[in-house]
C-alpha positions as CSV (number, residue, x, y, z in Angstrom):
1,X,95.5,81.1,100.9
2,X,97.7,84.3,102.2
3,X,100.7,83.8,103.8
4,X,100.8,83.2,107.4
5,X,103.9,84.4,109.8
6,X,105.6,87.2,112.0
7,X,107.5,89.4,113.9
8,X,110.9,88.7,112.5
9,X,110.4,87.6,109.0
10,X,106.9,86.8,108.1
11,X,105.3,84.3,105.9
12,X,102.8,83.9,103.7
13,X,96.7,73.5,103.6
14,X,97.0,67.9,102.5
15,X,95.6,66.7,106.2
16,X,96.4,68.0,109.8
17,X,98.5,66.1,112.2
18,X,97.0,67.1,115.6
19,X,97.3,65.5,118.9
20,X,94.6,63.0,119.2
21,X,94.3,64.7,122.6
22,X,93.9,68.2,121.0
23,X,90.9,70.0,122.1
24,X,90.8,71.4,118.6
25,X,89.4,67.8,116.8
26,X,86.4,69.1,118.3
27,X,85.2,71.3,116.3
28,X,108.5,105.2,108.2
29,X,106.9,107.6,109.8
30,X,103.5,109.3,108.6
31,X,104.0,112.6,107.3
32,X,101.9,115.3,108.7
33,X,99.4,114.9,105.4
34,X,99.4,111.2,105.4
35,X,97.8,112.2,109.1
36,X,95.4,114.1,107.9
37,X,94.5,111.9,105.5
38,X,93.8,109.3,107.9
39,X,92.2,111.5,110.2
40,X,89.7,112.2,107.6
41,X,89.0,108.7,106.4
42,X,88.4,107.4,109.7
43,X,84.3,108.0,110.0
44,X,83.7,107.5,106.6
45,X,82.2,103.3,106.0
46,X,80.4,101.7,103.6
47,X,82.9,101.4,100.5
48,X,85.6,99.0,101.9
49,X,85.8,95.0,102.4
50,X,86.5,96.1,106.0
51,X,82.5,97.1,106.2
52,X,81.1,94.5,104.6
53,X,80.7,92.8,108.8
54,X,82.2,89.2,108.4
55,X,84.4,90.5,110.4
56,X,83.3,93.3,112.8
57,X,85.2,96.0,110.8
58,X,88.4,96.6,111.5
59,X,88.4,99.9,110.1
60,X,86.6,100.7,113.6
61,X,88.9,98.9,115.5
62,X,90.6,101.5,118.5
63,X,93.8,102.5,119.0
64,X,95.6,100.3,122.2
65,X,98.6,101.5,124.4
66,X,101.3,98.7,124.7
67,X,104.7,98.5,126.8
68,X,105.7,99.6,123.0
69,X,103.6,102.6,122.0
70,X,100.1,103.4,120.7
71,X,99.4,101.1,118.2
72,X,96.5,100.8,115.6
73,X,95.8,98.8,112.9
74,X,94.6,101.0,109.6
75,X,93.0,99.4,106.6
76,X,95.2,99.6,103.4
77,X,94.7,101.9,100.4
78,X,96.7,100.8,98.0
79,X,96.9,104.2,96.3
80,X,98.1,105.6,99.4
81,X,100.2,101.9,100.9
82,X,101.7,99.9,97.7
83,X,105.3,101.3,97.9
84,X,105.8,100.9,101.5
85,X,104.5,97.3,101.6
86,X,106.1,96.5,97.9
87,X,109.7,97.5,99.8
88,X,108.9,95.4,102.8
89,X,107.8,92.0,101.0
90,X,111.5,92.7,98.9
91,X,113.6,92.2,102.2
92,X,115.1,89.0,101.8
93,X,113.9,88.1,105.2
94,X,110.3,88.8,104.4
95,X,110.4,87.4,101.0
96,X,111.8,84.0,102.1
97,X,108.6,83.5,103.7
98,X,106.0,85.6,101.8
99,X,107.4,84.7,98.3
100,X,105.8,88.2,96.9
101,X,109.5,89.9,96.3
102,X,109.3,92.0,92.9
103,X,107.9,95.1,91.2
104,X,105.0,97.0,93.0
105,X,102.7,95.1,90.4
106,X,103.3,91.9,92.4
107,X,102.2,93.3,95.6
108,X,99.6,94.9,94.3
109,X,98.3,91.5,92.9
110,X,98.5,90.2,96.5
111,X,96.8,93.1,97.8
112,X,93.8,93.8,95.1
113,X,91.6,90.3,95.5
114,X,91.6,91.2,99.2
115,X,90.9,94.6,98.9
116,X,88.0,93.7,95.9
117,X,86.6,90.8,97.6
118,X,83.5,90.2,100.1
119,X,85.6,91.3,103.4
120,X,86.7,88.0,104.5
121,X,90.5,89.3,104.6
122,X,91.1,92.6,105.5
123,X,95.1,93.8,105.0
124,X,96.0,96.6,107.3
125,X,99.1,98.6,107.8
126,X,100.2,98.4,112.2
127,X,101.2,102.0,112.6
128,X,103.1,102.2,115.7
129,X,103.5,105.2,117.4
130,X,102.7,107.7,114.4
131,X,105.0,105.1,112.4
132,X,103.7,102.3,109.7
133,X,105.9,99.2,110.9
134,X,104.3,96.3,110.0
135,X,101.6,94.6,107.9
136,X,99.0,92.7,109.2
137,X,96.0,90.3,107.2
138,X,92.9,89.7,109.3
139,X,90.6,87.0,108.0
140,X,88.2,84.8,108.6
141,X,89.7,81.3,109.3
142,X,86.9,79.4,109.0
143,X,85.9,81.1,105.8
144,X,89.9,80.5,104.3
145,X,91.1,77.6,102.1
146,X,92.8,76.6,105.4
147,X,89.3,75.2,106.5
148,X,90.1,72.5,104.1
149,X,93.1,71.4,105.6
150,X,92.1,71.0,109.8
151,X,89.7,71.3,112.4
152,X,88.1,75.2,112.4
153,X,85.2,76.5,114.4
154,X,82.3,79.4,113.5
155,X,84.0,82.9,113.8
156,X,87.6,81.6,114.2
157,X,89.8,84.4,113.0
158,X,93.1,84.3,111.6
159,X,96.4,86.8,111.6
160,X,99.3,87.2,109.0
161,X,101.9,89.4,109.4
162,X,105.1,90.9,109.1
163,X,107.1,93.2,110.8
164,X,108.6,95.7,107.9
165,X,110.9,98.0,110.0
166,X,114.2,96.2,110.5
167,X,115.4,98.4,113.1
168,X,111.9,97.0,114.9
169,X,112.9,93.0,114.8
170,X,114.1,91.3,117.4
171,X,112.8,93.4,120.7
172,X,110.1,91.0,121.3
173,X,107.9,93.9,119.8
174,X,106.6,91.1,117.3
175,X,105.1,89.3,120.8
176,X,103.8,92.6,121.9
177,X,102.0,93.2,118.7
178,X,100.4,90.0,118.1
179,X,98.8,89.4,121.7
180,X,98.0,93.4,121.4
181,X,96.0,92.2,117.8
182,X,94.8,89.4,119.4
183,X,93.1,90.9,122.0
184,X,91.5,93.4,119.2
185,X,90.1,90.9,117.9
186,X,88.7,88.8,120.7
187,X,87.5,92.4,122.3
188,X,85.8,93.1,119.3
189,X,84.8,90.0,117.5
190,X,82.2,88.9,120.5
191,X,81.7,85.6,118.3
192,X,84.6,84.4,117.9
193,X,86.4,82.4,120.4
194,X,89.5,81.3,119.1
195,X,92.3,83.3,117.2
196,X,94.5,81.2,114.8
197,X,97.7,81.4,113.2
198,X,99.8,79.0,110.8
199,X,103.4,80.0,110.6
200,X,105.9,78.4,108.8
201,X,107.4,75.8,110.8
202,X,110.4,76.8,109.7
203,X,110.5,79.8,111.2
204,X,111.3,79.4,114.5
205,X,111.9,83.2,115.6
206,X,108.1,83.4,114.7
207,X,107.1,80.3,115.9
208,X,108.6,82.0,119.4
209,X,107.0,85.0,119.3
210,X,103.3,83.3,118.7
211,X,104.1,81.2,121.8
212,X,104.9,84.0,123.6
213,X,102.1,86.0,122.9
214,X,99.7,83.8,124.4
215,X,99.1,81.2,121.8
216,X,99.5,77.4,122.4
217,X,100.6,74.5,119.3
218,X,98.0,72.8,118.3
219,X,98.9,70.7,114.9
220,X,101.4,70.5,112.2
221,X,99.1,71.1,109.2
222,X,100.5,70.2,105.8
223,X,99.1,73.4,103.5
224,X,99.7,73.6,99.7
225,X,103.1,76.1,100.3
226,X,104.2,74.9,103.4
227,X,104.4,72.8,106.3
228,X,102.6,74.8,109.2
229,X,102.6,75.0,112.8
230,X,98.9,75.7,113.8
231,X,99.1,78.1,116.4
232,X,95.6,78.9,118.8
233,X,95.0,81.8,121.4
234,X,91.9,80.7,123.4
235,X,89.4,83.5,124.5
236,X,88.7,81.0,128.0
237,X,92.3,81.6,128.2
238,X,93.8,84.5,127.2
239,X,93.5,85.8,130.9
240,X,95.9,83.0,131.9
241,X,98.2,83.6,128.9
């Protein structure tokens, strides 16, 4: 199972402790060619995970406006991605959570069984602005090894992520980012109803910015790597939220 956290240092199930009330027991800039390149990528489907339509291809997926630029979420190539994302899971910050510090061959062995597999996880680089920033795992929850651990409906969808950028932590831009995902995803997933997220409990500063962006606690989940906080953003109320 991929690690699971956010804005300010990121991270990457055995049984769920929910609430016996809980509803839930129910069920660096781009360079003017790296542009280009992405400009000419973007009509072309049919070779990546993100097409194989578990879930609603990302690759698709618009660019939004938020209070903190234009944001987009851009499939990975590792080709073209490995070195930016091998430097971000080596900040201390991000490896104390993701636990994939190392030589570009480690990331690369996070990244490959993703990119390789049957679409259920789709890693994507958040450029913000012009400017990759943060990495970002969309996958289907219900489809994950954390099924095995609580309470998961059809279609749920999960986020992991990290914010990369230093300079970019600590601005609440991690809360504007994930309820702007979130919203991607509900907007474009019509199926799924719930988006899902299991940060470390340990880290509080991301625990925050989930809260913040809408979601609500749901559980403490005990996973394999780490004691989670299971965090839910309800599509019947993410106009409330």
């Amino acid at each position: 199972m991929p690690p699971a956290d956010a804005p300010t240092g990121p991270g990457p199930g055995p049984a769920s402790r929910a609430r016996p009330d809980a509803e839930d027991t129910l069920d660096l800039r781009l360079t003017a060619e790296l542009l280009a390149l992405l400009a000419e990528e973007a009509p072309v489907y049919g070779y990546g995970p993100e097409d194989s339509g578990l879930l609603d291809r990302p690759a698709e997926w618009k660019p939004v406006t938020t209070r903190a630029g234009v944001f987009q979420l851009v499939p990975v190539r590792l080709e073209r991605d490995l070195t930016v994302i091998s430097r971000w899971m080596n900040d201390p910050a991000v490896a104390a959570f993701w636990e994939l510090a190392g030589a570009e061959t480690v990331t690369a062995g996070h990244l490959t069984p993703q990119l390789d597999g049957d679409g259920r996880s789709i890693p994507c680089l958040g450029v913000l602005s012009g400017v990759p920033m943060s990495y970002w795992e969309i996958y289907r929850a219900d489809l994950d090894p954390l099924a095995r651990h609580c309470p998961l409906r059809p279609h749920d969808t999960g986020i992991h992520l990290l914010i990369g950028e230093v300079e970019q932590r600590g601005h609440g831009i991690g809360t504007t980012l994930l309820r702007a995902v979130a919203d991607l995803v509900l907007d474009n997933r019509p199926r799924c109803t719930r988006v899902v997220a299991e940060p470390d409990l340990r880290n509080t500063p991301s625990v925050s910015a989930f809260l913040s962006a809408g979601f609500r606690y749901s559980a403490e989940v005990e996973l394999p790597e780490k004691r989670a906080a299971l965090m839910v953003r309800d599509r019947t109320h993410r106009a409330q939220l």
